[in-house]
C-alpha positions as YAML, in Angstrom:
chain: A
units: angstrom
residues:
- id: 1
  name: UNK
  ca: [7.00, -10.00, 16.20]
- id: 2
  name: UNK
  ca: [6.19, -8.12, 13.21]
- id: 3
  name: UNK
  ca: [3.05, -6.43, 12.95]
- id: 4
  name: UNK
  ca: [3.05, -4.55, 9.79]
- id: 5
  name: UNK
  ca: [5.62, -3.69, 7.43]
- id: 6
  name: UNK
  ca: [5.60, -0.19, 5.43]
- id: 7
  name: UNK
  ca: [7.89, -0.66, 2.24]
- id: 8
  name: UNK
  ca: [8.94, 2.95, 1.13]
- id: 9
  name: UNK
  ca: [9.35, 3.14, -2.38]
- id: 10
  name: UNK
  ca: [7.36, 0.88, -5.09]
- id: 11
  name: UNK
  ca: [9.44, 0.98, -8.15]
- id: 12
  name: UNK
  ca: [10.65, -2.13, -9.61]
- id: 13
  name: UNK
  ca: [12.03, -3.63, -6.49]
- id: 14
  name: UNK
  ca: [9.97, -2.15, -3.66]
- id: 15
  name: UNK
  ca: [6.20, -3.19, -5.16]
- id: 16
  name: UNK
  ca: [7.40, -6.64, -5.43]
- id: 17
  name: UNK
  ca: [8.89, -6.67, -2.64]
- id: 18
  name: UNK
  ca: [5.97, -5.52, -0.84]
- id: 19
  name: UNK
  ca: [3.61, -7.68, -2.57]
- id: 20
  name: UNK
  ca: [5.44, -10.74, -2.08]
- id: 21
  name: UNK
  ca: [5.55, -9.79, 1.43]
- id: 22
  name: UNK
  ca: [1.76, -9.49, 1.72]
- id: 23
  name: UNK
  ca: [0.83, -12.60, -0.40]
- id: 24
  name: UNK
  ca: [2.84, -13.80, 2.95]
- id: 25
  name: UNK
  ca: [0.15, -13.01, 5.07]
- id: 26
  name: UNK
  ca: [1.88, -10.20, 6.82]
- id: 27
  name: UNK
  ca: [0.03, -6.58, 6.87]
- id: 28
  name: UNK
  ca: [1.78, -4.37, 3.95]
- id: 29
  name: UNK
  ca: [1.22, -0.46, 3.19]
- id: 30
  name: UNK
  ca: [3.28, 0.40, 0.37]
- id: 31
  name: UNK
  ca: [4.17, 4.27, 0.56]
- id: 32
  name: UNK
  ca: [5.24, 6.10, -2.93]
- id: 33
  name: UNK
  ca: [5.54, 10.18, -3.64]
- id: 34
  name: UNK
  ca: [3.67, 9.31, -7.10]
- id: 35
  name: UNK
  ca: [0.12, 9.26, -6.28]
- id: 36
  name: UNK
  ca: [-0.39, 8.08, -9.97]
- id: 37
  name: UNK
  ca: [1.11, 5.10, -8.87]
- id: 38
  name: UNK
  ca: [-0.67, 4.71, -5.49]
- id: 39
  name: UNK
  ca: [-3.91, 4.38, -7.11]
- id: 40
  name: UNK
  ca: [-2.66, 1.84, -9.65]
- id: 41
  name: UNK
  ca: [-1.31, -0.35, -7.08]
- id: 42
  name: UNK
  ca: [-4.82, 0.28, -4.89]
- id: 43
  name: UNK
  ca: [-6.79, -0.81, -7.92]
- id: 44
  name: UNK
  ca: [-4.71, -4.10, -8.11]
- id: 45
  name: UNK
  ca: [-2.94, -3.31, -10.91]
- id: 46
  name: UNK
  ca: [1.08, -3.09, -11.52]
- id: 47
  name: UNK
  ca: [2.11, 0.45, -12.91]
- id: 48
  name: UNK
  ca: [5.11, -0.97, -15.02]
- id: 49
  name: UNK
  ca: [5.94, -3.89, -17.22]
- id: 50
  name: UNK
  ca: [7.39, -6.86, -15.29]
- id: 51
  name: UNK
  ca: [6.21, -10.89, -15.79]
- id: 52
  name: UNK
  ca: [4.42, -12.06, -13.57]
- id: 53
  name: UNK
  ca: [3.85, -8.47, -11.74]
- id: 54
  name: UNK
  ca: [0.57, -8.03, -12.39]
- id: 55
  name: UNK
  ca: [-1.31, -11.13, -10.98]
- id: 56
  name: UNK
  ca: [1.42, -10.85, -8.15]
- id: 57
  name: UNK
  ca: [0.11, -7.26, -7.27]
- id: 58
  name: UNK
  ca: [-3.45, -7.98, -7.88]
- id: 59
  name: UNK
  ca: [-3.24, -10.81, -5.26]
- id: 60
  name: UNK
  ca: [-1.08, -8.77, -3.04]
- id: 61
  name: UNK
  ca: [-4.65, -6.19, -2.52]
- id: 62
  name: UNK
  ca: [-6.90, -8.93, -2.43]
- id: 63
  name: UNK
  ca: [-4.46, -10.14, 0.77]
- id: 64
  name: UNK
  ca: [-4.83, -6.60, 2.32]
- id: 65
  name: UNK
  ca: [-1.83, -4.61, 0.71]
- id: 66
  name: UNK
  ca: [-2.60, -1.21, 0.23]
- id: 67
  name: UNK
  ca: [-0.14, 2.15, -1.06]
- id: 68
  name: UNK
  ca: [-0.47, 5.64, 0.50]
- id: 69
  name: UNK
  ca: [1.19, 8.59, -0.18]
- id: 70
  name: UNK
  ca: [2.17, 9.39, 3.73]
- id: 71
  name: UNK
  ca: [4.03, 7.15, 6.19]
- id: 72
  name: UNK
  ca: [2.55, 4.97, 8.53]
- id: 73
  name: UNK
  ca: [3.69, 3.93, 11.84]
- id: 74
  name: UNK
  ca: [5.20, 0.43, 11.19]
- id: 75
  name: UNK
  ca: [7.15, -2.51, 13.36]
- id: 76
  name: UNK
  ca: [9.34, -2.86, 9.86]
- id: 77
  name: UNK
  ca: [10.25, -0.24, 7.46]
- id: 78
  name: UNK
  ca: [12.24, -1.19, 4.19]
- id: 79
  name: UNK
  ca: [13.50, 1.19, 2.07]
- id: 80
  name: UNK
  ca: [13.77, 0.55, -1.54]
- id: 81
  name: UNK
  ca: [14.23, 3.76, -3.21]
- id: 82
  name: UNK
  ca: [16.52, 5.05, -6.44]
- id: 83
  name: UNK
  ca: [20.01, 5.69, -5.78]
- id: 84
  name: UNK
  ca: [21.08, 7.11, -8.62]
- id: 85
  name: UNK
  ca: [24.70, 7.53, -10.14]
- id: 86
  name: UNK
  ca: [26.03, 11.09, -9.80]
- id: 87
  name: UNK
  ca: [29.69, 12.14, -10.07]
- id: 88
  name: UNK
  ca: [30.98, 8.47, -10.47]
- id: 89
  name: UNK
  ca: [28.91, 7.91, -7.01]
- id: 90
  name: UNK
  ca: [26.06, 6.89, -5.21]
- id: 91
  name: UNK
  ca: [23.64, 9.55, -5.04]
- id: 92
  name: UNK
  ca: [22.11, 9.34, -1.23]
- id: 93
  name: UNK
  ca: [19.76, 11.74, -1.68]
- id: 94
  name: UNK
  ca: [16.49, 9.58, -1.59]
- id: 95
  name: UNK
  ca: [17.65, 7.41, 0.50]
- id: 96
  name: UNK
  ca: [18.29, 9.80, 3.18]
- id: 97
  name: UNK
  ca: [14.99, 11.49, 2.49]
- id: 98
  name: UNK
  ca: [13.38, 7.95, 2.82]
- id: 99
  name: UNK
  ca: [15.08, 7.60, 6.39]
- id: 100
  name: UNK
  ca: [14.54, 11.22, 7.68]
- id: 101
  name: UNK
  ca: [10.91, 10.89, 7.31]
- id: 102
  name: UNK
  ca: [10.82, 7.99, 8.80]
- id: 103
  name: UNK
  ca: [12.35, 8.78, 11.63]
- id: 104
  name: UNK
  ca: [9.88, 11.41, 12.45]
- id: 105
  name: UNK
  ca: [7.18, 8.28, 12.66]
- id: 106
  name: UNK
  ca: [8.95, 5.41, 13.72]
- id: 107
  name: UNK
  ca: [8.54, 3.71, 17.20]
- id: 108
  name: UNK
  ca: [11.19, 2.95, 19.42]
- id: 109
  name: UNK
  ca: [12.26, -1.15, 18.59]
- id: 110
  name: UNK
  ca: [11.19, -0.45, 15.14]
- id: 111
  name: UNK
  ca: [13.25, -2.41, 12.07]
- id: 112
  name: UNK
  ca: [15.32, -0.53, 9.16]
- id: 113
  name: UNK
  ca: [15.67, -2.44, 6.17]
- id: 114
  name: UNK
  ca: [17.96, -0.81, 3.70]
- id: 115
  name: UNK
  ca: [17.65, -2.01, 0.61]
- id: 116
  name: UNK
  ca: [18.71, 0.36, -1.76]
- id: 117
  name: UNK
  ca: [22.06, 0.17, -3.54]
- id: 118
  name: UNK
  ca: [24.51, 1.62, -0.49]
- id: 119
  name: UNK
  ca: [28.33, 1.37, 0.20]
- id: 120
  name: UNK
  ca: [29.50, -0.49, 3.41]
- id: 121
  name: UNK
  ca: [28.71, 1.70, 6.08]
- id: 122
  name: UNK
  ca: [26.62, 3.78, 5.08]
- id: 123
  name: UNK
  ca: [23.70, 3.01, 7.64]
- id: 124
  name: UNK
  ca: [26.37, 3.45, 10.64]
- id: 125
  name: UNK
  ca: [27.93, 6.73, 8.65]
- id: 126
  name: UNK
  ca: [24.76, 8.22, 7.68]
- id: 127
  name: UNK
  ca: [21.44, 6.53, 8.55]
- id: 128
  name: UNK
  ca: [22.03, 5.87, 11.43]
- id: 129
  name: UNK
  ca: [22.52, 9.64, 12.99]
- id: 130
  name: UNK
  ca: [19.19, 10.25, 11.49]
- id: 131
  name: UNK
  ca: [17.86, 8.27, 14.15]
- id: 132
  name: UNK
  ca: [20.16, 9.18, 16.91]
- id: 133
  name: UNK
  ca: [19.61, 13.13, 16.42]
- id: 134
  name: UNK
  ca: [15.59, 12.21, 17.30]
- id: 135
  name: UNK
  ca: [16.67, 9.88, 19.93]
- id: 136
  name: UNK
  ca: [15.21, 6.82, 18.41]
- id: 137
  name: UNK
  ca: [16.64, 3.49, 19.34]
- id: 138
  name: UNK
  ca: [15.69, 1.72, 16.51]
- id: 139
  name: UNK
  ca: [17.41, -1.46, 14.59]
- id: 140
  name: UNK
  ca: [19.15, -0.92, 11.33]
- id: 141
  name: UNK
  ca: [20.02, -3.36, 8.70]
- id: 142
  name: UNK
  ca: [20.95, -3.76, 5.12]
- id: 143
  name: UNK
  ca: [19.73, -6.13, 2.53]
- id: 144
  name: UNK
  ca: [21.12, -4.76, -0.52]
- id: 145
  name: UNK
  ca: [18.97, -4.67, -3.97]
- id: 146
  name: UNK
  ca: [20.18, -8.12, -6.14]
- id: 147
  name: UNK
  ca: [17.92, -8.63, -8.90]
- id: 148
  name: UNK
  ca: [17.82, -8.63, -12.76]
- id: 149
  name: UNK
  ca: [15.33, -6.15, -14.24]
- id: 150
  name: UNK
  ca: [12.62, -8.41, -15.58]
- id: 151
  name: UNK
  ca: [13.25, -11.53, -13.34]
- id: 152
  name: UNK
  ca: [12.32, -9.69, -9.94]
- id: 153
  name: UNK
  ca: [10.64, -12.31, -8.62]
- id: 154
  name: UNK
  ca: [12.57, -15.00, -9.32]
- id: 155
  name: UNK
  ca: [15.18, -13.32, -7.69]
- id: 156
  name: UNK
  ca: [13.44, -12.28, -4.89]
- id: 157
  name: UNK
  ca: [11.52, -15.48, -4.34]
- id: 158
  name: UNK
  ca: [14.48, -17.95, -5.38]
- id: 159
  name: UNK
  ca: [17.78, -16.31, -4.33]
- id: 160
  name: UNK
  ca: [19.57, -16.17, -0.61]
- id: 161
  name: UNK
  ca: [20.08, -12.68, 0.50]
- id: 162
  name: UNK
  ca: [22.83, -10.91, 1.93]
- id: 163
  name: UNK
  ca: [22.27, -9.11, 5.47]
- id: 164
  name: UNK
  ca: [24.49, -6.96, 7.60]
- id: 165
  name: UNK
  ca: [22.57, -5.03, 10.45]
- id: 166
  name: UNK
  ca: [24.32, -2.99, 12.45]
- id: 167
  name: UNK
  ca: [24.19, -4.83, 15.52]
- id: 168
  name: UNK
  ca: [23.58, -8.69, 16.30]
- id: 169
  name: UNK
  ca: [19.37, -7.98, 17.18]
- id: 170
  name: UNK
  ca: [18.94, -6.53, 13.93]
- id: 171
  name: UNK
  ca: [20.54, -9.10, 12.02]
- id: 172
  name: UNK
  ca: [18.54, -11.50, 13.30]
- id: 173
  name: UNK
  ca: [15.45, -9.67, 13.58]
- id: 174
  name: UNK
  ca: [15.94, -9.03, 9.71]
- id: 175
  name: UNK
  ca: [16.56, -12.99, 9.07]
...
């Protein structure tokens, strides 16, 4: 059952991912280090140019969505954060950041929703020890990010997804 989802990042993939998961019905806190942004998204409005964004967002807070600058304690956690070319490669950096701190709030049972751009294996390579080190059995899956810049809902909304968790329960508990 999911109670609550916390979506960590609320760029141009994350806020409409978390909006379209409130307008749902399910509880959504939205969590971003820009408080600049926080507030926009509180007030109901979309802090960057995207069709269709800012009625999407608006109804999103009406539903109950809010954005904080500090982690909650969530049933689902997805992580949609910049990973940034560097060196011809995937710059981790955020993404690991994203998972660390969660990690230090996160239930046992809990769901991990990569959805950053990662290479296979990453989550077992990387994310995954994150969560051992704190023994926290938690589930860990990855949706990756598929979505043309200025069609993000469409995509979202009208596309199938790809999903790879790293064992059976997550998969299914991510489907």
């Amino acid at each position: 059952m999911i109670d609550n989802v916390c979506v960590v990042g609320l760029g141009y993939m994350g806020l409409p991912m978390a909006a379209i998961v409130a307008n749902a019905g399910i509880s959504v806190i939205g969590v971003d280090l820009n408080k600049e942004k926080v507030d926009s998204v509180n007030r109901g409005e979309c802090p960057f140019d995207e069709k269709g964004m800012p009625a999407l967002v608006k109804q999103a807070v009406n539903n109950g969505m809010t954005a904080q600058t500090e982690l909650p304690k969530a049933s689902v956690y997805i992580v949609s954060v910049p990973t940034p070319v560097k060196d011809r490669k995937c710059d981790l950096t955020y993404v690991l950041k994203a998972c660390d701190d969660i990690a230090e709030v996160a239930d046992h049972g809990a769901l991990i929703i990569i959805e950053s751009t990662i290479k296979p294996n990453t989550c077992k390579k990387y994310v995954k020890p994150l969560f051992d080190t704190r023994n926290k059995d938690v589930l860990i899956a990855h949706c990756p990010e598929r979505a043309i810049p200025g069609n993000t809902i469409a995509e979202l909304t009208d596309n199938d997804r790809i999903i790879g968790g790293l064992t059976d329960e997550a998969t299914q508990k991510t489907y």
